[in-house]
N, C-alpha and C positions, 0 to 999 in steps of 0.2 A: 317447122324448124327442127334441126337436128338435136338430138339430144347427144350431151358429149359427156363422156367418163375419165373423170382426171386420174391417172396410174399413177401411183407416188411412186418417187426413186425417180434415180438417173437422173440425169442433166437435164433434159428436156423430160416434161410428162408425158406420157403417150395417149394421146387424143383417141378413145375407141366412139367411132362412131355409132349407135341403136338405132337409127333410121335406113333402110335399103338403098342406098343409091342407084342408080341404073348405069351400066359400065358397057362400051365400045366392044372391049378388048375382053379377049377370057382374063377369068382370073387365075394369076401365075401360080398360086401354092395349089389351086387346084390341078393346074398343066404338070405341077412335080407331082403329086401321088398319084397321076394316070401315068408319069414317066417310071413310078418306081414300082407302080405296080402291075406294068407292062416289063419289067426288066430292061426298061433303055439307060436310066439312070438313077444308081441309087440312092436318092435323096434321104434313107433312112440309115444308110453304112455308118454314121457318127450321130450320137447323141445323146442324150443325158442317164446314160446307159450304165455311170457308174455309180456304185451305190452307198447311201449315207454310212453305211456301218456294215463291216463284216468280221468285227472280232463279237464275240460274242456269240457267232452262231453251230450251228449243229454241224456244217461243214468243217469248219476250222477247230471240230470238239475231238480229239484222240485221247479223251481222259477215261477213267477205270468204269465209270458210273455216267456218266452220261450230263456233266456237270459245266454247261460249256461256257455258262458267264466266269465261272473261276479258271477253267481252263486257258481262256486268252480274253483276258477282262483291258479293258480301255489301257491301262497303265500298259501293259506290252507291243499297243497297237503300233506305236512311233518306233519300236525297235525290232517289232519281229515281222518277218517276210509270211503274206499267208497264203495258203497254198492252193484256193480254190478260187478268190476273185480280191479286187482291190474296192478300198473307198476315199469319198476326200467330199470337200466342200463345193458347191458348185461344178460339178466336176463333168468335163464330159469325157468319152472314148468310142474307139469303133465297136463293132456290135460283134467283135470275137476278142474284146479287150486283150489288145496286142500294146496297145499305147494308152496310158492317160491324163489325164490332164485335170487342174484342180488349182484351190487356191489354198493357199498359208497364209496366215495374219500373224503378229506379233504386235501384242499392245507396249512392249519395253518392261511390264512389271509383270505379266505369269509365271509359269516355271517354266512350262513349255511352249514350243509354236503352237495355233491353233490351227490344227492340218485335219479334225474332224469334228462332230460334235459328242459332246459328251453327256452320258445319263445312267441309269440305274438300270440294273438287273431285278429278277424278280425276288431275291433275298435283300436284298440294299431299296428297293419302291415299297410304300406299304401299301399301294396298289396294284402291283407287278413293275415290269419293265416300263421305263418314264423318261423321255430326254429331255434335258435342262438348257434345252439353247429355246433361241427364237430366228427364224426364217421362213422365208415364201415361199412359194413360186407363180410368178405373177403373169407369166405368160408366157405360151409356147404355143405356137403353128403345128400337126401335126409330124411333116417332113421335117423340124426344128431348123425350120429357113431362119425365125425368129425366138428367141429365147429371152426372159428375162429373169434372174433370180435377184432378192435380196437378204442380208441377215446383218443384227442389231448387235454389234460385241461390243462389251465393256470394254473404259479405259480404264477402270480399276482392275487388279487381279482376278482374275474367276477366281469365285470360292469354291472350288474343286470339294476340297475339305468339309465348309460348311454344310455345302447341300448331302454330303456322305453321311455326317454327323446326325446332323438333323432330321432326315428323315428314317434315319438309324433305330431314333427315338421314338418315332411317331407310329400307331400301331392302324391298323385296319377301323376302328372308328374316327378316326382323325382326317382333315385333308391331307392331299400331298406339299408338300416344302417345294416351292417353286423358284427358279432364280428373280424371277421378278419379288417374289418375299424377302429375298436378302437387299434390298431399297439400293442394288449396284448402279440402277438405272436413272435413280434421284437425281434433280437438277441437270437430266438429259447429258449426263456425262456417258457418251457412246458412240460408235461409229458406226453409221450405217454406210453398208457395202452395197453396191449395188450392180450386177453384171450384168451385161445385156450378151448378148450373141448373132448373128448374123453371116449365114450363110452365102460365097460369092459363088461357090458350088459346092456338089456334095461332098468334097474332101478339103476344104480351103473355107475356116470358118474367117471371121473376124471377129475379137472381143475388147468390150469398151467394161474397165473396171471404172467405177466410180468412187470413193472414198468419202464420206459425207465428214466432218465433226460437229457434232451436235449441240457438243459443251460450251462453255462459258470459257472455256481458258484454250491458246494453243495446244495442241498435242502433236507427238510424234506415231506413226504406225508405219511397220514394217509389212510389206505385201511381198509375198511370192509366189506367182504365176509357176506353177510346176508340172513339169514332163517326164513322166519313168515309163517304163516297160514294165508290164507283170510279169513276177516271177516264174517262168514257166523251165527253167534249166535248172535248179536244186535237189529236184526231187528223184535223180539218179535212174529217171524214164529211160528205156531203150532209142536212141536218135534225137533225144529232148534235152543234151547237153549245150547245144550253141546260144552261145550269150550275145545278146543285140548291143549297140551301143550308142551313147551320148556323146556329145562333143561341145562343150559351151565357149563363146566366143564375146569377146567384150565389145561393146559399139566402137564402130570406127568406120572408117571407108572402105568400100569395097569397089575399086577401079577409080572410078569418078563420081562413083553415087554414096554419100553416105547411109550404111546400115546400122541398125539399134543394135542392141546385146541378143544373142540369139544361142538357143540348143537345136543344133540340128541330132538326129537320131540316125539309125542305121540298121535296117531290120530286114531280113532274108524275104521275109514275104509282103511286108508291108512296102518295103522298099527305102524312100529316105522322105522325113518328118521333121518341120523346119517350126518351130517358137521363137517367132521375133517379136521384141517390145519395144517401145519408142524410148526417149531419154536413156538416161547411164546405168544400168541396174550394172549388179554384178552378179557373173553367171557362177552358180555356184554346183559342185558334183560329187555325187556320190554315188553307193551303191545299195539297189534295192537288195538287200542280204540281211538277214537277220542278222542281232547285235548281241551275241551269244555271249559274248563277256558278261556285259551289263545283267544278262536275264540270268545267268546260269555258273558265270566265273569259268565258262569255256573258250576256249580259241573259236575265233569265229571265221569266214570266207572270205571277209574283206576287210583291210583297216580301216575303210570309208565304209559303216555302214550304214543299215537306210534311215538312222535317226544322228546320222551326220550332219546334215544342215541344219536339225533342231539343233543340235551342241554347240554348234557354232556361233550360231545367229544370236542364241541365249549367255551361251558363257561365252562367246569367245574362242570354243576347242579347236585345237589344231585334227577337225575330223573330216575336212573335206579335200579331197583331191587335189594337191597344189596345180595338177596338170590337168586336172579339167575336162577330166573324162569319168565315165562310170553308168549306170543304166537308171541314174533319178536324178533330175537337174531341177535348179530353181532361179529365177531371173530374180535379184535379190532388190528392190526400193526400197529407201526409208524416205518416205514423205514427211515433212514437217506441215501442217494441215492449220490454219489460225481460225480462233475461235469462230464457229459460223459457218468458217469456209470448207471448197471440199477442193479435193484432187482426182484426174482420172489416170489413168495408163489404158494406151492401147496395145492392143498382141495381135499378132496374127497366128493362125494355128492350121499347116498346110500339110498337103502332102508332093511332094514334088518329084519329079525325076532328079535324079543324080547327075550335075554338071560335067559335062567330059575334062577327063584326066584329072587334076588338082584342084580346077578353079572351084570356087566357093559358090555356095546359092544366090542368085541374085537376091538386092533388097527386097525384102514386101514392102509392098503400097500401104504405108500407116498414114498418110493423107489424102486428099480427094476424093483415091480410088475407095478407101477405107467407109470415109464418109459418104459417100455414094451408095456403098452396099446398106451400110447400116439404116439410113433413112430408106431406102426401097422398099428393105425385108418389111421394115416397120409399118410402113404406109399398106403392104401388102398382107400384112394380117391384119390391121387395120378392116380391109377390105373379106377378106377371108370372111373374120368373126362378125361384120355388119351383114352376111349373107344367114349364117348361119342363126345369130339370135336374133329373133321376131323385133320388130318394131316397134311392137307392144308394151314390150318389156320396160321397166325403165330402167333409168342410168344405174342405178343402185344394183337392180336385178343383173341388167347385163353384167356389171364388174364381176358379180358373182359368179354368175355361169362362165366367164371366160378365166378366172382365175379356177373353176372346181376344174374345167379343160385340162389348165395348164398343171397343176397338179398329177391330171393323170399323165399326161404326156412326161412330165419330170419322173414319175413313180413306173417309167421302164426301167428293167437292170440287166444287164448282161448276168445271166443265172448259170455258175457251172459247178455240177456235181456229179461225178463218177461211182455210182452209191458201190459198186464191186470192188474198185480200186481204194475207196474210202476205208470197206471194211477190211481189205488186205494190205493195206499201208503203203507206203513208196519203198522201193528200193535204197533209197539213199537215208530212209527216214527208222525210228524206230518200228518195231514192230509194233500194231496195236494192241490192247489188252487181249486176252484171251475170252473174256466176256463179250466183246462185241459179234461176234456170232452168233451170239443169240439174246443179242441187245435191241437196242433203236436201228427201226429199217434195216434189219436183218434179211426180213423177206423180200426186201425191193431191191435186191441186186443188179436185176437186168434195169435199171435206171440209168439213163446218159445223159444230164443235162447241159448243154450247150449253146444256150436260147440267149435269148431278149425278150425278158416276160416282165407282164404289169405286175406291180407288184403291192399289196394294201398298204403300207407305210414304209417310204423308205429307212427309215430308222428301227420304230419298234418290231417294227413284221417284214424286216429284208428278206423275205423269201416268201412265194407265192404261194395262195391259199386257192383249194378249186372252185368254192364257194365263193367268196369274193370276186375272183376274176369273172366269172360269169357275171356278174353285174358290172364290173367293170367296162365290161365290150359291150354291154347295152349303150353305156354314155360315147364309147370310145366310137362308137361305130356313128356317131352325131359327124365325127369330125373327117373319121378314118374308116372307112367299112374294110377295106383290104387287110388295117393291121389286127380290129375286132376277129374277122375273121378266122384269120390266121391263128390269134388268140386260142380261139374254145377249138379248133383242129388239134393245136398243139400237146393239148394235155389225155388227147386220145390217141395218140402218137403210140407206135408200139414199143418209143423206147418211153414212154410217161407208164400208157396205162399197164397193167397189172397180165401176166396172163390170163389172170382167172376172168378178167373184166371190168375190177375195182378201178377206181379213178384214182389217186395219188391226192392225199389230204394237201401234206403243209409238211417241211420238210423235219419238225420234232418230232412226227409220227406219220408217215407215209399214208399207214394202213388206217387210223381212223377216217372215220363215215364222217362225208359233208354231203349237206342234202344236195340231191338230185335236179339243181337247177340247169344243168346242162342244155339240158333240152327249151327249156324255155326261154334261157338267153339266144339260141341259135335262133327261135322263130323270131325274136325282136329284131334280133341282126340282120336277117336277111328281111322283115317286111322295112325296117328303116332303110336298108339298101335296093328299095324298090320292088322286092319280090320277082327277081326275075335269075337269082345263082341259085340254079336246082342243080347244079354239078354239086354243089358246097353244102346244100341240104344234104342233097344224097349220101356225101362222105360223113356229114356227123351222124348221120341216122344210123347210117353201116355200123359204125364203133358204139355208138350208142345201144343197137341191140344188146351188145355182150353185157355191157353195163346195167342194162335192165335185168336181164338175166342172172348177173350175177347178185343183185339186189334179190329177186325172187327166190335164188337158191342160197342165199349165204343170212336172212335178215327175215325171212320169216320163218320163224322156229316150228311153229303150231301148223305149216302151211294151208293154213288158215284164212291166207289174203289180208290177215292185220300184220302190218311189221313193226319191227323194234330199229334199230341204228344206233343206240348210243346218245351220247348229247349233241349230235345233230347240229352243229356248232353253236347251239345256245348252251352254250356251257352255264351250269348253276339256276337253270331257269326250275329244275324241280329240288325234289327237298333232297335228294341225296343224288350221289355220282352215279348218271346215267350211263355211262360207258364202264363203270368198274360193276365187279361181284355185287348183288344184290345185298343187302340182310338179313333176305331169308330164301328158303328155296323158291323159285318161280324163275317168270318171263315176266317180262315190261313189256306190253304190248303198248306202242306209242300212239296216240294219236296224231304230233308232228309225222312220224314218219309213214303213215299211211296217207295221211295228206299229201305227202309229198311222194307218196308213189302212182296217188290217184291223179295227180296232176301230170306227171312225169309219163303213164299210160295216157291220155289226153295229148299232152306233147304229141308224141309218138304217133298216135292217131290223125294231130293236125299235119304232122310231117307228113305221112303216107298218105295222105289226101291231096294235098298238095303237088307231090311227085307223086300221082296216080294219073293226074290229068294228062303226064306227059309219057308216063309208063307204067301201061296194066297190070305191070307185075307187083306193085304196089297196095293194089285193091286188097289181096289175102290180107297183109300187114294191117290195113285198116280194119279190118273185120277180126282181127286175130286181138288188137288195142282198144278197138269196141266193147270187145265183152272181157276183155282183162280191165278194164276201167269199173266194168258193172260188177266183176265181182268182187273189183278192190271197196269201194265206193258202200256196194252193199252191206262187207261184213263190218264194216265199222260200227253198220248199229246190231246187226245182229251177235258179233262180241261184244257189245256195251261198251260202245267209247263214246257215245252218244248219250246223255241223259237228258230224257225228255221232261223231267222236273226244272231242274237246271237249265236249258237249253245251251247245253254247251258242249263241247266234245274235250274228254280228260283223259287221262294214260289211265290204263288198267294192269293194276299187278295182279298178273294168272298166276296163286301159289300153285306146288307140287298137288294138294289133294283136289284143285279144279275147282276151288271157290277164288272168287272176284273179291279183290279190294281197291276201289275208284280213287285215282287220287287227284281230289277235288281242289287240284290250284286252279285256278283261273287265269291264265296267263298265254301268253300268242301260243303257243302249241293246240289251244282249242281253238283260236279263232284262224290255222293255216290252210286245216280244209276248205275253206271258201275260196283259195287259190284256184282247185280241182275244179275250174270248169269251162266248159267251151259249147260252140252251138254248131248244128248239122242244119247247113240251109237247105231250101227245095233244091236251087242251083245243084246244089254238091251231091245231094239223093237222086236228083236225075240222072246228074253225068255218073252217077256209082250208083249203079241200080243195086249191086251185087250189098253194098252196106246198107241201102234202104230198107231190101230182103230181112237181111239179118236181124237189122232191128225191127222190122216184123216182125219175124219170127220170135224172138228174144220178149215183147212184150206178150205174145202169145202164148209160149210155154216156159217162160220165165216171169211169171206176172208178178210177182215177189221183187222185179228190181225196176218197178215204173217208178218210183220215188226217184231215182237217181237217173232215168234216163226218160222216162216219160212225157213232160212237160215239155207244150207247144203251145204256141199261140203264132197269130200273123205278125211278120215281119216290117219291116218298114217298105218293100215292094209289095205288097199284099199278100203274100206267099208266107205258109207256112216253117215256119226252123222248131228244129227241137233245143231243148236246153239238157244237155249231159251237166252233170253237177254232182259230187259228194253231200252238200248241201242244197237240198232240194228246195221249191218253191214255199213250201210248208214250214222248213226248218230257217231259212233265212232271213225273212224279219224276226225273229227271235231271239236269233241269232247277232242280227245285225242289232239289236236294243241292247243286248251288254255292249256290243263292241262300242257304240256311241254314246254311251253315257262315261259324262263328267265324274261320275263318281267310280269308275271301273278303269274303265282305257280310254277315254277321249280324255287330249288333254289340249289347252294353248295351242302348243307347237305341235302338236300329232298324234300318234297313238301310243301309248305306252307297253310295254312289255308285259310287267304284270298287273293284274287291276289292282287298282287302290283300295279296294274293299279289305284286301287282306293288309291293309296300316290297321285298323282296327281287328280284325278278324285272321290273325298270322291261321296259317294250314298248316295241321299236325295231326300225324301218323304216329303211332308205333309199331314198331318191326323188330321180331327179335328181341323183343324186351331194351327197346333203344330209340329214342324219341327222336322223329325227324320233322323242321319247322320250317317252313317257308312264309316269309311277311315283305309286304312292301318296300324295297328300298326305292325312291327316285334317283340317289347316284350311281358312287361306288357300293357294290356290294360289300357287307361287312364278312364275308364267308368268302373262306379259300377253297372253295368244297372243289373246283375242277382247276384251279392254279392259281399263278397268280391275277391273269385277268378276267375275273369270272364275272362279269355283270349286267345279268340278264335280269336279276328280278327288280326290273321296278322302270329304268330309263327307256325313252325313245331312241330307237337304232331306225337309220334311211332302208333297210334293206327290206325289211319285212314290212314297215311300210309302202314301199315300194309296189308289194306283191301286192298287198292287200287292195290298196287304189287301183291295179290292176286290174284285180277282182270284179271289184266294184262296175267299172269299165264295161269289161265282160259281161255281168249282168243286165248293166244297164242296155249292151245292146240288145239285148235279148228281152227282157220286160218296159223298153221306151219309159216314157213317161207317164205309164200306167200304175208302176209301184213306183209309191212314195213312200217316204217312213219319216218316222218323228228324227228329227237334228234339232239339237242335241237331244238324247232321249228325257222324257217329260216336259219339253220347252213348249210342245203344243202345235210346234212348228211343224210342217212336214217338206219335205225334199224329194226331189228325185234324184238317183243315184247318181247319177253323173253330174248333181249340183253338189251332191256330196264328194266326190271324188275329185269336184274342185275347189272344194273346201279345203281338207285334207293335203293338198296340194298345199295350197296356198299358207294353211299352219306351217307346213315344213321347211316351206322356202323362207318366212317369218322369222324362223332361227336365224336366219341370216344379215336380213335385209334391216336397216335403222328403222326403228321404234319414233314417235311424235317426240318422243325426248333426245333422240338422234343416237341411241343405245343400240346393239347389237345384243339380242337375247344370250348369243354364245361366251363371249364374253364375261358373260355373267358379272362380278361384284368387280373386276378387273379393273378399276378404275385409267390406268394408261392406256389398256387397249380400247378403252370405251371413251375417251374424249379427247385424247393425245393426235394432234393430226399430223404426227407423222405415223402411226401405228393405226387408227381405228378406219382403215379403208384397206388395212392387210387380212386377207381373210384367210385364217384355217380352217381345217375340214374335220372338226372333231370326230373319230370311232364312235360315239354315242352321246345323248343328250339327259339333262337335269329332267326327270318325270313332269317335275313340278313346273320350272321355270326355265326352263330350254338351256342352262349354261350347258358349254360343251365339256367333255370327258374322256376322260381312254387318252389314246394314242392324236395328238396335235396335228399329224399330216396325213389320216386317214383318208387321202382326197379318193382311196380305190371305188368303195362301195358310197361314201358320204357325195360324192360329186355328182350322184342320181338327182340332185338338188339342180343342177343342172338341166335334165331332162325332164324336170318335173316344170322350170322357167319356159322350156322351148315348148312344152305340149300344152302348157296354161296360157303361155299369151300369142299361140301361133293363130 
């Protein structure tokens, strides 16, 4: 019997089936991403591409210092035009945001319409940058044939004010002030929204809003379905003067057919864009133009500008177009909603040819035709995600993994940044300071971003990280291998990467160092996509050279084969700021970053092996990553980042006089080297006699590096494989007993960041006559030592987990079930690694899944989220987890890298 997962929201629940049916007919969402990624039809041209928040960021920052939450902080969002991408609530757009579309709510008592969401910067968070709403996304098909979003707005006023206040007050040992603390949501006084979306083709959506009321009394709410253009004519470009336009139309008849209230648009390249809504809204018009009176007490572009329909709708202002034209329109409801009940509106949202001579667009089908699409799309992701998640799985787990899906698919954004033109200003604009020249991404000039990239939260981290995305396309590539793809190609792009061959961080700092997982998301990507695109290898490998490269020349100081990197995006995980000036003279010689370069030569090695078997010219490559592996691998112990008391691997500060000080934190930077490894079957020594030589030769007059490439034993065919490893056969159970003890890093829900031994036993240095301490947190870090989100010592993060069970993988194919080791360490128990690596699993996915008491670890003490049914089967994707007790942490829509949770459901219960 089927197992069935009831999707809360919307009118109808959506029935996800967990059992495989067996089906006739192909299945259709899989016939559009062969259509779009054949180039017949672009199933991917519109989608939820715009993004939660783009005030706030480094883009939109032309201030002296580099200050870009004050520069255009929330309060200016509703009235200033921005100059690099738009945002909005559910929103979708094409994928060169030409158009877009979103929603507006008015509860009758805010101050303003609710046109984004709103939260804290890293001065105003006393844990950094924190958004104070609450929404989903609860499903979405790859080609977004099928869309679902929802979000929970009070009927009382936001307390805009309060939560400023309040967390104002609260200092870094305090939690964070959350809107569900201000009790708005008590006695279910709130509206839940609920949009669905539905593709009739790829330019011709249809959307079902829903309007829930929750409360005990009728309420009123104002919805507005909204259409503008980005501003792309302001900024006094050469040919970038033409202004598109709107045109809103009240319901009435059109020949014989009655049509709803509609904005049709008008754009040179898009051509014409039609918003029709069913029932009497009223179209209302304005103009996306900054509101320079309001912000500045200057004359501004337009008397309608683009916080016109806020003035309106609120007070009443005589601010929107009597005539009903302008380039940002809003189909205006006031629904009256009686306690209990709900309301929906349908829209359609097209793109059409333009009717000859005057006549008008014909009506959209907001009946039959409407309902028709909407139930197909559904029934067909439906169908889609029963192929995709195991049958194993249960209902619980499936919701899960199809909502971390849909997350990621909502977490694309149209990404544009002109990093030359940024630092040169517009024409029509002020000039920038004179310090940005030798400010923030100074040296990343030749950057042109113009994409559709995943992006880690669309809120707190609207702008792509290169570390993140690479995991990302591991999960992505479950649903989409053409967009994964595309993905990890994209940021090697010669307008991404660097000349030098750096990869582009994150768009606050270009130039900082993310670890080198490139390489290793590409080999996931393409063996999940069958192992058979050696065109797509071979292009990441090509760019990846330079990158390797530039790692070996820019990052190890000593050239030595140990490198440094900086905080390696574990920001805070040691006792002082790894990416800034020491405090005293020396190198940090890292032990993360030598892991990660012994893994990333491995990489490189499996690439060229792989594309050797189809082209010889590959072989040198392999033998060339063979012995840069053995000498990376090697010098780790013979510079002592290895201590064989300890059995751990630690950063070592090399002062100026060439004495060692080990700094003995214990925390995942020692346990990454176990990532560093992979096996050389006889298979692969045959067909490349020329790498089998080599490593002949290499244990023959390199006998110094058998620990790290030595070790063989037979295979599961009878035959012979070696085990390349930074952690060798010797160092590994040793290794692996810190890393699975309860009292270090095994925890509940996973592995923890830093071991727990340092709650009792903090680590501490002196340097420089200046004491540096590192001790267990399981949350938020109490130290701003690398910003404002620094919290690595102590909580579980999906990422480095990720790797680690990887690992584990890895070895276990290589040692079968010959090695066993104690689980949990001292329990007496023993395992074999791939019992343990589904263990490990299985804790992670834990965080997720209801508990015997029907709780959600993440959750945590949340009392609504956790028994409330209409809230405790919405699931977010925390940034990080409770050490202790799995609640979730960070950033609330981290579905980028957290939705491995995902992937860890599909490969546990396939």
């Amino acid at each position: 019997m089927a197992a069935v997962v009831k999707y809360p929201g919307g009118v109808e629940d959506v029935q996800v089936i967990t059992d495989r049916p067996t089906f006739a007919t192909p299945d259709p969402e899989r016939l559009r991403l062969a259509q779009a990624d054949a180039g017949e039809q672009d199933w991917r041209a519109w989608g939820p591409y715009l993004s939660e928040r783009a005030w706030g960021t480094v883009r939109e920052d032309y201030s002296e210092h580099g200050t870009a939450w004050d520069y255009f902080p929330h309060d200016h969002a509703r009235s200033r035009a921005y100059r690099w991408n738009e945002d909005g609530m559910a929103g979708v757009c094409d994928d060169r945001q030409t158009f877009c579309f979103a929603l507006g709510l008015w509860n009758g008592r805010d101050p303003i319409v609710k046109e984004r969401m709103f939260g804290l910067g890293g001065d105003g968070g006393n844990h950094g940058e924190d958004v104070k709403e609450y929404w989903w996304y609860l499903d979405s098909t790859p080609t977004h044939s099928w869309m679902r979003w929802r979000y929970h707005y009070p009927q009382a006023a936001f307390p805009y004010d309060e939560l400023v206040a309040v967390n104002a007050l609260r200092g870094r040992d305090d939690t964070e002030y959350e809107l569900v603390d201000t009790g708005i949501f008590d006695d279910d006084r709130y509206w839940a929204v609920t949009v669905d979306y539905a593709k009739a083709s790829p330019t011709d959506m249809c959307i079902l809003v829903t309007v829930a009321n929750r409360g005990d009394r009728d309420e009123t709410l104002h919805v507005l379905p909204s259409l503008w253009f980005r501003n792309t004519w302001a900024w006094g470009l050469p040919g970038g003067d033409r202004i598109p336009r709107l045109v809103g139309t009240p319901a009435g008849r059109r020949g014989r057919a009655r049509a709803g209230a509609r904005l049709v648009g008008e754009h040179w390249v898009l051509g014409q864009i039609l918003l029709e809504g069913d029932g009497d809204p009223v179209p209302l018009l304005c103009d996306n133009e900054t509101n320079a009176e309001r912000l500045w007490g200057l004359a501004g572009a337009s008397p309608y500008p683009k916080d016109g329909i806020n003035d309106h709708v609120v007070a009443g202002a005589a601010t929107v177009n009597p005539d009903r034209e302008g380039t940002k329109g809003a189909l205006h409801y006031v629904l009256d909603v009686p306690a209990g009940g709900q309301r929906q509106i349908r829209l359609r949202l097209t793109r059409t040819a333009p009717p000859p001579g005057d006549a008008a667009p014909r009506p959209a089908d907001l009946g039959d035709g409407f309902d028709a699409v909407l139930w197909a799309r559904r029934a067909e992701a439906d169908r889609f995600f029963a192929d995709v998640i195991p049958a194993a799985a249960s209902a619980d787990e499936a919701l899960i993994a199809r909502q971390a899906i849909a997350g990621l698919m909502w977490g694309k954004q149209f990404y544009h940044f002109d990093v030359q033109r940024w630092l040169d200003g517009d024409p029509g604009s002020a000039p920038p300071p004179a310090g940005r020249r030798h400010g923030r991404n100074s040296a990343w000039w030749h950057m042109n971003s113009f994409d559709v990239i995943s992006m880690p939260d669309p809120w707190e981290y609207p702008w792509y990280a290169a570390w993140d995305l690479a995991f990302h396309c591991v999960t992505i590539a479950r649903v989409d291998p053409g967009f994964a793809k595309e993905q990890l190609l994209l940021l090697l792009r010669e307008w991404y990467l660097h000349p030098n061959g750096q990869i582009p961080a994150y768009e606050w700092a270009f130039g900082d160092v993310n670890p080198p997982v490139h390489a290793w998301a590409a080999l996931k990507v393409f063996e999940i996509d069958g192992s058979t695109d050696h065109e797509f290898l071979a292009r990441v490998m090509h760019k990846l050279l330079l990158n390797f490269t530039w790692w070996v020349n820019r990052k190890d100081t000593g050239g030595n084969n140990v490198f440094e990197g900086g905080f390696l995006g574990l920001d805070n995980v040691g006792p002082f700021d790894r990416s800034a000036a020491l405090p005293v003279a020396g190198v940090l010689e890292q032990s993360d970053g030598t892991g990660w370069m012994a893994m990333y030569a491995l990489n490189l090695l499996d690439m060229a092996i792989v594309l050797a078997e189809h082209d010889r010219a590959y072989v040198d490559t392999a033998t060339k990553f063979f012995e840069h592996f053995a000498y990376i691998a090697g010098a780790a112990y013979r510079q002592g980042l290895w201590d064989g008391e300890d059995a751990f691997f630690y950063d070592v500060l090399r002062l100026a006089d060439g004495s060692q000080v080990p700094l003995k934190v214990r925390s995942v930077v020692g346990l990454l080297p176990l990532a560093a490894t992979t096996r050389l079957t006889a298979r692969t020594l045959h067909r490349l006699p020329e790498l089998g030589a080599r490593l002949r030769w290499f244990l023959t007059h390199r006998p110094e590096y058998a620990d790290v490439i030595g070790a063989r034993r037979l295979g599961p065919d009878g035959r012979q494989q070696r085990l390349l490893s930074m952690v060798g056969p010797d160092q590994v159970v040793r290794l692996l007993a810190r890393m699975l003890d309860p009292d270090e890093f095994l925890s509940e829900y996973g592995l923890r960041t830093l071991s727990r031994a340092h709650l009792d036993k903090p680590f501490s240095v002196t340097l420089g006559g200046q004491e540096f301490c590192v001790g267990y947190e399981p949350a938020e870090s109490t130290s701003g030592l690398f910003g404002g989100n620094s919290n690595w010592r102590g909580p579980i993060w999906m990422p480095t987990n990720f790797l680690l069970i990887s690992a584990l993988r890895d070895y276990a194919a290589f040692f079968g079930d010959d090695l066993q080791v104690e689980y949990p360490t001292r329990s007496g128990v023993k395992r074999t690694l791939d019992e343990i690596a589904d263990d490990l699993s299985a804790r992670l996915i834990s965080l997720f899944t209801r508990d015997g008491w029907g709780r959600r670890p993440i959750y945590g003490a949340a009392q609504l989220f956790q028994t409330h049914p209409d809230w405790r089967d919405l699931i977010c994707f925390p940034e990080y987890f409770h050490g202790d007790n799995g609640a979730g942490l960070g950033a609330w829509h981290q579905t980028g890298w957290t939705a491995l949770v995902a992937d860890l459901i599909l490969t546990l219960r396939r």
